[in-house]
N, C-alpha and C positions, 0 to 999 in steps of 0.2 A: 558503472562508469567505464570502466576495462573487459576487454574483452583478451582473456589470454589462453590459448590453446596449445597445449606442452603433445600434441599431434603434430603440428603444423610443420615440424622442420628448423623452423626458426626459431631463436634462443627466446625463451620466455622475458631476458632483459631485453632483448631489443624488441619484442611487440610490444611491449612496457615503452621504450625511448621512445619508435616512433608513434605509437599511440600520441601520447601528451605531444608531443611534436607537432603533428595534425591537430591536437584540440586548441594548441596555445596559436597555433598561424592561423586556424579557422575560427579562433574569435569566442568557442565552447570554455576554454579555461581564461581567464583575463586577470590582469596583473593583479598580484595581492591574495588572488583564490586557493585556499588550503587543499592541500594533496591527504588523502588518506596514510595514515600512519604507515611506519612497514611491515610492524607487529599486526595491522588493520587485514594491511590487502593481501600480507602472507595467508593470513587465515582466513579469509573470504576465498580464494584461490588457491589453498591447497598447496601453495610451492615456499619454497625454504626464503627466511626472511635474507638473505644475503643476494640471492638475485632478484629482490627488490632494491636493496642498497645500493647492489653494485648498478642499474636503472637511474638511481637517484643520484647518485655518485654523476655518473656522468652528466647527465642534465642540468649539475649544478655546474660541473665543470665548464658546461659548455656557455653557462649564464642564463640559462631558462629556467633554471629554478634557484631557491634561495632558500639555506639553511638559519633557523635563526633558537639559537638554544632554549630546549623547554617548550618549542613551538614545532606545530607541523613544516613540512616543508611547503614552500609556498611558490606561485610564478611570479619569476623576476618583475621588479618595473616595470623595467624597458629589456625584456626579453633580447639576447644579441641575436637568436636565431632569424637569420635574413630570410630564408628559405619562403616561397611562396608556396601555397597550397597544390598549385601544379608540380612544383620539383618535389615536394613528397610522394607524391604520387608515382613519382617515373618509377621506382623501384616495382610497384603492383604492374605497372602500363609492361615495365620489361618482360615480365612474368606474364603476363597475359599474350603479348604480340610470340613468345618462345610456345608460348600450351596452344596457340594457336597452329601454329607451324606444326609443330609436330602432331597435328592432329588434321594435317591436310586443308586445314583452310586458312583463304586465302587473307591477306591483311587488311587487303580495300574492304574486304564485308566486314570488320570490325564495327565499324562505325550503325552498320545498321540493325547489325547484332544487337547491340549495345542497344540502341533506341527501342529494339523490340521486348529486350528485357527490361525495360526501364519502364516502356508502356506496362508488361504483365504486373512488374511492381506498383506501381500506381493504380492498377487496378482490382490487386488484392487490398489495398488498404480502404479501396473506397466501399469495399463489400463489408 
């Protein structure tokens, strides 16, 4: 379900927050849906169960998920995360238009870049 990479640079809790972030805006996690334990995904994933907590910890705080004793953690009812699937994204979009620049090209081919890798991915999966 997670995909978390302690290479990346980025803190293993927050590939964790915005993970579920992205699944609960895009409609993959839906209110009520049980989260894997911490003791679950520390140990499917290798990494210490407190930067899952501390993950969980905030996502509660922030009302997308909901603690409820004796029970997994779960997604809010009515999640307050306003955030649309586009504003999640801005932080990769930043990250992409910076590795672009620095790598000499230019920003307007982004767009067609993109369509050409989008085309090869849909075309390995149709193989």
């Amino acid at each position: 379900m997670f995909i978390l990479n302690p290479g990346s640079g980025i803190p293993i809790y927050r590939q964790l927050v915005e993970q579920i972030r992205r699944l609960v805006a895009g409609g993959q996690l839906q209110p009520g849906d049980c989260l894997p334990s911490v003791r679950e995904l520390a140990s499917t994933h290798a990494v210490n169960p407190m930067t899952i907590s501390k993950a969980y910890n905030q996502l509660e705080a922030e009302g997308i998920l909901v603690r409820r004793r004796g029970r997994p953690m779960e997604v809010a009812a009515r999640p307050t995360q306003a955030d649309t699937p586009g504003q999640l994204l801005e932080p990769q979009l930043d990250e992409l238009i910076q590795a672009a620049r620095q790598l000499g090209v230019e920003v307007d081919t982004l767009p067609e870049l993109l369509d050409d890798y989008l085309r090869q991915l849909r075309k390995e999966k149709s193989s």
